[in-house]
C-alpha positions as CSV (number, residue, x, y, z in Angstrom):
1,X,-48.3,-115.5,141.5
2,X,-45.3,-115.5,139.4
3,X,-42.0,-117.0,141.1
4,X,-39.5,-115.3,139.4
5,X,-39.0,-111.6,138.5
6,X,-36.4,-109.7,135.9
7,X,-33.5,-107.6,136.7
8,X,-33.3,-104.9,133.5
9,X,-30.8,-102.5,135.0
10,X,-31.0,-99.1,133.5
11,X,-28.6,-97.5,131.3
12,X,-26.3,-98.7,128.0
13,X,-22.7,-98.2,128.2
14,X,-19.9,-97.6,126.4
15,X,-16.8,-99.5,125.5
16,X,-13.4,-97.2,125.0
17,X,-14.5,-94.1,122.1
18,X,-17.5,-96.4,120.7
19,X,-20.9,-97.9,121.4
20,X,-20.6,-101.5,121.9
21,X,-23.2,-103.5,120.0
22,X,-25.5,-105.3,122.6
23,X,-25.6,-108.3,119.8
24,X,-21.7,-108.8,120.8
25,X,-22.6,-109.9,124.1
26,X,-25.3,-113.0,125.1
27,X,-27.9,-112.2,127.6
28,X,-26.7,-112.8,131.5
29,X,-28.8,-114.5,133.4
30,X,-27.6,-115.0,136.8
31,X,-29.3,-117.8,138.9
32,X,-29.0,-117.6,142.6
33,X,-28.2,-120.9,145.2
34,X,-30.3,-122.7,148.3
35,X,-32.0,-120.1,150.4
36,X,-30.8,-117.1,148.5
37,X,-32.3,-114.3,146.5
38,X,-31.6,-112.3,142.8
39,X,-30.6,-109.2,145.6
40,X,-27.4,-111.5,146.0
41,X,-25.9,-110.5,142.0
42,X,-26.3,-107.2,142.2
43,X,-22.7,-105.8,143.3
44,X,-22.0,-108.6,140.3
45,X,-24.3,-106.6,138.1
46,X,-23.1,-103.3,138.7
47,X,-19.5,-104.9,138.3
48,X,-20.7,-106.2,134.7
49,X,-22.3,-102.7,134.0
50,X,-19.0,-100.8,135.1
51,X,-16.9,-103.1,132.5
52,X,-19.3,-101.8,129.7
53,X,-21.7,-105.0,129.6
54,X,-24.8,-103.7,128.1
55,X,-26.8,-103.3,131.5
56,X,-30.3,-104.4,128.9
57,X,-28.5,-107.8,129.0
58,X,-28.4,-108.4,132.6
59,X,-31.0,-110.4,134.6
60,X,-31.3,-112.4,137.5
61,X,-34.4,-115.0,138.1
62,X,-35.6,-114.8,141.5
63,X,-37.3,-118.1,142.5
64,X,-40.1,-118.0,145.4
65,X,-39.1,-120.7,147.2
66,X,-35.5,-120.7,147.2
67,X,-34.3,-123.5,149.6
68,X,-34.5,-127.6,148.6
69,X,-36.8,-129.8,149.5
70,X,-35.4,-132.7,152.4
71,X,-36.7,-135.5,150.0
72,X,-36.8,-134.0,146.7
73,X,-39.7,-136.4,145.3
74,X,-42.3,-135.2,148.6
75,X,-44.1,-131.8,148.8
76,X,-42.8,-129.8,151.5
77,X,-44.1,-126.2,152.4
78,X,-42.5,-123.3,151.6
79,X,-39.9,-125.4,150.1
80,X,-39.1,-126.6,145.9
81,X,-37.7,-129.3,144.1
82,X,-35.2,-129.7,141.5
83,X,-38.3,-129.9,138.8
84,X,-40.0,-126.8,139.6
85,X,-36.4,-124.7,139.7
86,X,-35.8,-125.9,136.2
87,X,-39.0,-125.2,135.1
88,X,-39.1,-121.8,137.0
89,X,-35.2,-121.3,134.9
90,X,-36.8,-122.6,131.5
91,X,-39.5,-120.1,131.6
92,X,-37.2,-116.9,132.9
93,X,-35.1,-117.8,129.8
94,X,-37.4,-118.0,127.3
95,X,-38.8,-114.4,128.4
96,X,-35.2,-113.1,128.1
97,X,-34.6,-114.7,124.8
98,X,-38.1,-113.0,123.2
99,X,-36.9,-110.0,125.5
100,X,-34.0,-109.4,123.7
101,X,-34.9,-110.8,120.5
102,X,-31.6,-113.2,121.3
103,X,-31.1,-116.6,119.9
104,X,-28.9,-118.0,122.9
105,X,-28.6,-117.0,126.8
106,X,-25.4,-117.6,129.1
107,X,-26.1,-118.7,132.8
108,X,-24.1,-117.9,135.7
109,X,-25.7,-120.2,138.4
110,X,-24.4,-119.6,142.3
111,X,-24.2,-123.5,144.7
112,X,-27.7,-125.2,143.8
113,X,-28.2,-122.5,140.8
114,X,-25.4,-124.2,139.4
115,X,-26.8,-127.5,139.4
116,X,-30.2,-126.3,138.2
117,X,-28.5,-125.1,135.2
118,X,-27.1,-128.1,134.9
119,X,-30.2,-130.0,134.8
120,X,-31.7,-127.4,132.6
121,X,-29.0,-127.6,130.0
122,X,-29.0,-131.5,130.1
123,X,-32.6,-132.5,129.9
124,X,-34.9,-129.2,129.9
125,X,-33.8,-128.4,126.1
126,X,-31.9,-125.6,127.2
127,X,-28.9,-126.9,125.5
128,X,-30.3,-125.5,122.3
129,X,-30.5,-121.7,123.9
130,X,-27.4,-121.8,125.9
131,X,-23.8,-120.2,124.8
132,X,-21.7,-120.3,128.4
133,X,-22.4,-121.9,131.8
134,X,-20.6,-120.6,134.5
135,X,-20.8,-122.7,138.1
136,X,-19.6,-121.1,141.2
137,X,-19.1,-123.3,143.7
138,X,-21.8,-125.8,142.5
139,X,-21.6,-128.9,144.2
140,X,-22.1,-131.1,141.4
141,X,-21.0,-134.4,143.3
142,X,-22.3,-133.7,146.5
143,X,-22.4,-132.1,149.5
144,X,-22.8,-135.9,151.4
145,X,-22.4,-139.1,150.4
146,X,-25.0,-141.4,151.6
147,X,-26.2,-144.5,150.5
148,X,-29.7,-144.1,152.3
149,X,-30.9,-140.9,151.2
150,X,-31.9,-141.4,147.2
151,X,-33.7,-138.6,147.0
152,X,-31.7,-136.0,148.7
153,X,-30.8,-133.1,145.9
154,X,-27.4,-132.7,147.5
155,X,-26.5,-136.4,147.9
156,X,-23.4,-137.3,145.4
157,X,-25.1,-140.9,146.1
158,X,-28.7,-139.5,145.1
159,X,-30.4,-140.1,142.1
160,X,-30.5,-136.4,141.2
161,X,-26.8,-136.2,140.9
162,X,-25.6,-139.5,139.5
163,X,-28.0,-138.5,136.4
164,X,-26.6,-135.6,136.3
165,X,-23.2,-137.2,135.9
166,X,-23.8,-140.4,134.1
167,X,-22.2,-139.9,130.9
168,X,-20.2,-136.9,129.9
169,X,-20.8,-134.0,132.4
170,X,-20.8,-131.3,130.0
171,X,-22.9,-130.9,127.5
172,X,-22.0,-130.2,123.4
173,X,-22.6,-127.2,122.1
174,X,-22.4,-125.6,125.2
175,X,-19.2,-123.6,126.8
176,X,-18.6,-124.6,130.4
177,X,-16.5,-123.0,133.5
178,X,-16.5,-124.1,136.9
179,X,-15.0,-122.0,139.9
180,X,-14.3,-123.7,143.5
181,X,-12.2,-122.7,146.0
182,X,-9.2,-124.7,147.2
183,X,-10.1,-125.8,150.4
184,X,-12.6,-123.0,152.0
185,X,-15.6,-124.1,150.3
186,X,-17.9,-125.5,153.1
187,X,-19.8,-127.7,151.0
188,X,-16.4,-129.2,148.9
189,X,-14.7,-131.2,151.6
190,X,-13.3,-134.2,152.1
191,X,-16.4,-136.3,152.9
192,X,-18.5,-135.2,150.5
193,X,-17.6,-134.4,147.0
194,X,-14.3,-133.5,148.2
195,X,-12.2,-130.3,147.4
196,X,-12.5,-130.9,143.6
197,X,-16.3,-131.6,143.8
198,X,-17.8,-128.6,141.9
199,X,-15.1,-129.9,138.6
200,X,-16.2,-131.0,135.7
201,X,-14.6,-133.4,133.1
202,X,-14.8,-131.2,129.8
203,X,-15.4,-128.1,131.5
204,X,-12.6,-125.4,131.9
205,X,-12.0,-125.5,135.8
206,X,-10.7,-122.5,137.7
207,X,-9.3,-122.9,141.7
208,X,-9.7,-119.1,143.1
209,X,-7.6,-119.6,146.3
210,X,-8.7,-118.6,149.7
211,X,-12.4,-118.1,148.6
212,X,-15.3,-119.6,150.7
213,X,-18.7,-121.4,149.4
214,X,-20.1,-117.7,148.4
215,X,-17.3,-115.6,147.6
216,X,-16.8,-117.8,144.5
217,X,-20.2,-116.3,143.0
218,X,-19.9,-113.1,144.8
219,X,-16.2,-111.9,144.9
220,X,-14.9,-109.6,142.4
221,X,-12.1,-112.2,142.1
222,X,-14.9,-114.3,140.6
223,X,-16.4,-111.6,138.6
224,X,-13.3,-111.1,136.4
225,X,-13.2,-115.2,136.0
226,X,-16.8,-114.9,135.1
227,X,-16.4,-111.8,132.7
228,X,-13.2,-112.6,131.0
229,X,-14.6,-116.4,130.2
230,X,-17.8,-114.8,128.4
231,X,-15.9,-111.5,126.8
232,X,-12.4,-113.1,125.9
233,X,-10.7,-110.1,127.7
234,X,-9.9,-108.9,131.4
235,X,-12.1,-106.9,133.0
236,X,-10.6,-103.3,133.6
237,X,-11.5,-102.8,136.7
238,X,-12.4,-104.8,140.0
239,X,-14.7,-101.6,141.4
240,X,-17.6,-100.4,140.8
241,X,-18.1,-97.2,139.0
242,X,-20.7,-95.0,140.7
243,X,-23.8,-92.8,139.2
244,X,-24.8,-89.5,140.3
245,X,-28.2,-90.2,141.2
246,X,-29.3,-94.1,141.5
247,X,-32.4,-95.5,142.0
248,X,-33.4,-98.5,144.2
249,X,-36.6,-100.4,144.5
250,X,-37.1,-104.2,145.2
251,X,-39.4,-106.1,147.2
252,X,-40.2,-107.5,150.8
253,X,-39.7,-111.0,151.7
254,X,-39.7,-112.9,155.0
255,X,-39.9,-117.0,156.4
256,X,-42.0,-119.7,155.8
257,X,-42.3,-122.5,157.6
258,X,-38.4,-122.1,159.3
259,X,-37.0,-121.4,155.5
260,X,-36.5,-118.3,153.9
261,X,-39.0,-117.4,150.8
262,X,-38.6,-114.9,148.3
263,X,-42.6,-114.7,148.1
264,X,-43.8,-111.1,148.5
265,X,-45.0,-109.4,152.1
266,X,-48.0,-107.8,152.8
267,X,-48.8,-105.0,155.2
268,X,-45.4,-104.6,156.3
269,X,-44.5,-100.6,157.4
270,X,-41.3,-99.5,155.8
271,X,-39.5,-96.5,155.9
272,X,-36.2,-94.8,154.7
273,X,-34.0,-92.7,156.8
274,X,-31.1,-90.9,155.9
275,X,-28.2,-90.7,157.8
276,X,-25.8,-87.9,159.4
277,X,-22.2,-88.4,158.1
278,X,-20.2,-90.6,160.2
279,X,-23.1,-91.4,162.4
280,X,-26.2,-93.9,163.4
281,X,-28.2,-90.8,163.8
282,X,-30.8,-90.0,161.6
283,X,-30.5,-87.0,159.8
284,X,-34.1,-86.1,159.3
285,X,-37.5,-87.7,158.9
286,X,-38.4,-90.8,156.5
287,X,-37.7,-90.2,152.6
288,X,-39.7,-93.0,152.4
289,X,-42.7,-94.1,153.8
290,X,-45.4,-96.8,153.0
291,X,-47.3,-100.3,154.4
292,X,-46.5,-102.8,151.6
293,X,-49.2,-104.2,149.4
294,X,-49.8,-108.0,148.1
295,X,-46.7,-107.2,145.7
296,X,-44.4,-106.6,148.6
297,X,-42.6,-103.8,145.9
298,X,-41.4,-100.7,147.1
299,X,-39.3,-97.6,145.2
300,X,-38.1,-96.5,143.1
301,X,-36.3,-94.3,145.4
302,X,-33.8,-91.6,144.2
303,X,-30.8,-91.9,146.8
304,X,-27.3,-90.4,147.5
305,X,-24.1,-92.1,146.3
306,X,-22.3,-91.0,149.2
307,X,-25.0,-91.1,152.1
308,X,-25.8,-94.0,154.3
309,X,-29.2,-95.3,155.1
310,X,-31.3,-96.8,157.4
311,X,-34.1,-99.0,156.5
312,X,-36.3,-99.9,158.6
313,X,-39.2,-103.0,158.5
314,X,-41.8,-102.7,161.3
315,X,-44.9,-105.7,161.0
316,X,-46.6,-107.2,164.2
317,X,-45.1,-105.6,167.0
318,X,-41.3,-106.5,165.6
319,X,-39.2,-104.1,164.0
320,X,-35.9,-105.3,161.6
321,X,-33.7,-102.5,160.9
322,X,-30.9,-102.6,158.1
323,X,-28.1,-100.2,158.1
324,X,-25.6,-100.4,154.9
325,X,-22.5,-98.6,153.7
326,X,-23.8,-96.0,150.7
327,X,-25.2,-97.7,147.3
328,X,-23.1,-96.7,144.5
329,X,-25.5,-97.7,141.6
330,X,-28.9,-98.4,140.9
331,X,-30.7,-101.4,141.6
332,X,-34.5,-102.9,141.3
333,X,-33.5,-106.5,142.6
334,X,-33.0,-105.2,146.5
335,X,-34.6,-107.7,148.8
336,X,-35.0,-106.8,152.1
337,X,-36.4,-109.9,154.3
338,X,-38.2,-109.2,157.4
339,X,-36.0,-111.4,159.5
340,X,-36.9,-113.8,162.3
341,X,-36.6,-112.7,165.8
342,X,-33.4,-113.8,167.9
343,X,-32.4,-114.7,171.0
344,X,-30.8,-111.7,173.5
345,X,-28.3,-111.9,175.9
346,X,-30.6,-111.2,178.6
347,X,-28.3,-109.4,180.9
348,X,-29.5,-105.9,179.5
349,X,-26.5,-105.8,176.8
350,X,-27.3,-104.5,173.0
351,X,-27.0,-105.8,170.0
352,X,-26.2,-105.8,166.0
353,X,-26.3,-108.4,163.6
354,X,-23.0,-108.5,161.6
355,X,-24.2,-109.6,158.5
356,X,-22.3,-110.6,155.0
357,X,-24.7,-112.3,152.8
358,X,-22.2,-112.7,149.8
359,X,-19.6,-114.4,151.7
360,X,-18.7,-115.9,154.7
361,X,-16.7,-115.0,158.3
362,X,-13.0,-116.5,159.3
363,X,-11.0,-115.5,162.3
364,X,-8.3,-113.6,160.4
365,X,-9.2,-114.0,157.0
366,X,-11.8,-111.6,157.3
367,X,-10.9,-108.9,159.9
368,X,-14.2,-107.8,161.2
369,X,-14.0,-104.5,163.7
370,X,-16.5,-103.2,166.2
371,X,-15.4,-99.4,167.0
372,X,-12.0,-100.5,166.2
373,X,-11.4,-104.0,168.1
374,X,-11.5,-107.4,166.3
375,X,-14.2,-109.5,166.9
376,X,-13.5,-112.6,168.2
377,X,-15.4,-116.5,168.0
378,X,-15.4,-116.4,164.0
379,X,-14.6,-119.9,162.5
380,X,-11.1,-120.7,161.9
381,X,-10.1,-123.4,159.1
382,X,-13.4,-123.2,157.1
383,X,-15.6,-120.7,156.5
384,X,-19.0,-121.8,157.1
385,X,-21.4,-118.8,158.7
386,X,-22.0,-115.4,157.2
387,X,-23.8,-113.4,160.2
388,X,-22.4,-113.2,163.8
389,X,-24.4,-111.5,166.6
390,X,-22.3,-108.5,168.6
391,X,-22.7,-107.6,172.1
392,X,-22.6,-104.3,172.5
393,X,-22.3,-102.3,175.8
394,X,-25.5,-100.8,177.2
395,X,-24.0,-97.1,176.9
396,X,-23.4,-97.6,172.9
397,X,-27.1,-97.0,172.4
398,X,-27.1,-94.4,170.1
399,X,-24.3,-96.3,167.7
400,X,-21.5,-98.3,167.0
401,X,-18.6,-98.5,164.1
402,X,-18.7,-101.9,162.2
403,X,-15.5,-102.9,159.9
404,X,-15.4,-105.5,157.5
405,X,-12.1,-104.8,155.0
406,X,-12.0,-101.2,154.7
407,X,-16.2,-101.0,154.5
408,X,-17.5,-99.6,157.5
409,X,-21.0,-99.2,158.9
410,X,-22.5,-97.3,161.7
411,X,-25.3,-99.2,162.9
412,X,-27.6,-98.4,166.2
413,X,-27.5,-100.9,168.4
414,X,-31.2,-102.9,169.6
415,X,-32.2,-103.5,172.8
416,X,-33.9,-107.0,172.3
417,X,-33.6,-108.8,169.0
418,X,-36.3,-110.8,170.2
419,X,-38.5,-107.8,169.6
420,X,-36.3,-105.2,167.4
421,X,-33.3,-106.9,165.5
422,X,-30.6,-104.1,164.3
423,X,-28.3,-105.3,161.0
424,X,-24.9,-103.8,160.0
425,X,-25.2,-105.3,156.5
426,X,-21.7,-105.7,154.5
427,X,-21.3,-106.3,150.2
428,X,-17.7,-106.2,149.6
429,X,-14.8,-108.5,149.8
């Protein structure tokens, strides 16, 4: 089985009265952090697209086992270390080069992709095939500082990291921007590799204020850092532009021993549901409807800009449903994971899972809603979890109103997440 996959989006734009030549632009490839999934770049993807970036020079690598190993020099299920990422990141690139019959490649690398890219550039040869580097919110002096732990990846102690450092921290020959945060970046704090951690002497360093761990991959704020430092120019606009008819498809992922893994799942039932305007409600049977095979792939699947959906991930007596705002553009990176069961109230309450994979949740910063009424018990001086679990009244069963900066979601409620887990997921802001 592969670990990675591609990400060729579907149409060629235009730039102002005239067609852009793709050979202006390097091939994107966008390389995702610990735990996460390519599914994570794709409202940066569509923003790229909607700018007039050739959509045939757009990729992200999706590795299998996402999240770092405890002692990176000790096999660990389920789990990878720095060597196989950057041999995972050398292979994905040399496919994109003879993809795109390209000489050079820019990387835009999200916490731990950062670093990967890093290592790649430095001692994988990729400094030969490498134009720009982006880092967003790479912690490339350490999340801890220990003296006892040499093998930990994110130890600004560890042997991983002081190589990476020794000697100049850029690389010749190779354009380099950082992005961090000012002091909402969960893994940049005093203690670790402090505030200015994810810096670099001889790169050009950007502070986004107010921006969490994340956001800085993930926030259109960092999209027009990203796109301006690869283009020369400002992006025009900060939305995306929408398409008549998109089409999705993806794959089905789930756990592996405790960590998340981006390897494909068998023999799970999954279904599609549209949804009534302003509603939980279904508005008809499944437009989808199959058991997954050892590829885990599913779609394509013609959707509506301007409907919301429902889908739904039944395997072993558990059912995980996902309920988003619509999907403006088409996609085949979406990832749904067939999540782990969680613990219910117990006292007959429901439930949804308020979820915000690109970013995390503050008390005030980000004014979450449930039928109109702020949510309460979010972190508030750093940012550091991006899913809170809502109570919701027993007579809500049939749905609830989730807010999140102007996106909203109707989501029905589960009765036991032990057994059925219901998730109001947000992309935006």
């Amino acid at each position: 089985m592969t670990r990675f996959s591609t990400a060729v989006l579907l149409s060629f734009t235009l730039f102002g009265a005239g067609l852009v030549s793709a050979q202006q632009y390097p091939p994107v490839v966008f390389v995702h952090g610990n735990g996460d999934d390519a599914s994570k770049w794709v409202p940066i993807i569509w923003l790229f697209e909607s700018n007039g970036y050739p959509a045939d020079r757009l990729f992200a690598i999706r590795f299998a086992d996402p999240t770092g190993r405890s002692d990176d020099s000790r096999p660990e299920p389920f789990r990878s270390s720095t060597i196989e990422e950057v041999s995972d990141l050398s292979a994905f690139v040399t496919r994109v080069l003879l993809q795109t019959k390209s000489a050079k490649v820019a990387l835009v690398g999200s916490s731990r992709g950062g670093m990967t890219i890093r290592n790649y550039v430095k001692n994988a040869g990729g400094a030969a095939v490498v134009s720009h580097a982006i880092l967003a919110g790479a912690p490339n002096h350490g999340v801890v500082m220990m003296d006892n732990l040499p093998n930990m990846e994110f130890n600004g102690k560890g042997d991983y990291l002081k190589q990476l450092n020794a000697g100049a921290e850029v690389v010749d020959g190779v354009r380099f921007l950082t992005l961090r945060s000012d002091h909402f970046d969960k893994y940049a704090q005093p203690g670790g590799g402090g505030l200015e951690g994810p810096a670099l002497q001889g790169a050009e360093n950007v502070v986004i204020p107010g921006l969490d761990h994340r956001e800085l991959a993930f926030q259109p704020k960092a999209f027009a850092e990203m796109f301006k430092f690869l283009t020369g120019r400002a992006p025009a606009r900060l939305e995306v532009e929408g398409q008549a008819e998109p089409l999705v498809s993806g794959i089905m992922t789930g756990f592996g021993g405790g960590a998340p893994t981006n390897r494909p799942l068998a023999g799970l039932h999954f279904r599609v549901f549209a949804l009534r305007p302003d509603s939980a409600e279904r508005a008809g049977p499944a437009i989808l409807d199959i058991v997954t095979d050892e590829t885990g792939a599913w779609g394509p699947l013609k959707i509506n800009p301007a409907t919301r959906y429902e889908f739904l991930l039944e395997k072993d007596g558990r059912s995980v449903a996902y309920f988003r705002a619509p999907i403006p553009r088409s996609t085949n990176l979406m990832n749904l994971r067939f999540e782990p069961a969680r613990k219910g109230a117990g006292d007959g309450s429901l439930s949804v899972l308020a979820s915000r994979p690109q970013g995390y949740l503050m008390q005030g910063r980000d004014p979450l809603m449930l039928d109109g009424v702020s949510v309460q018990g979010l972190d508030e001086k750093v940012p550091t979890r991006d899913s809170v679990m809502l109570k919701i009244p027993a007579d809500k069963k049939t749905g609830v109103k989730v807010e999140l900066r102007g996106e909203r979601i109707e989501a029905r409620p589960a009765a036991d997440p032990a057994t059925e887990l219901s998730i109001a997921e947000f992309v935006w802001e």
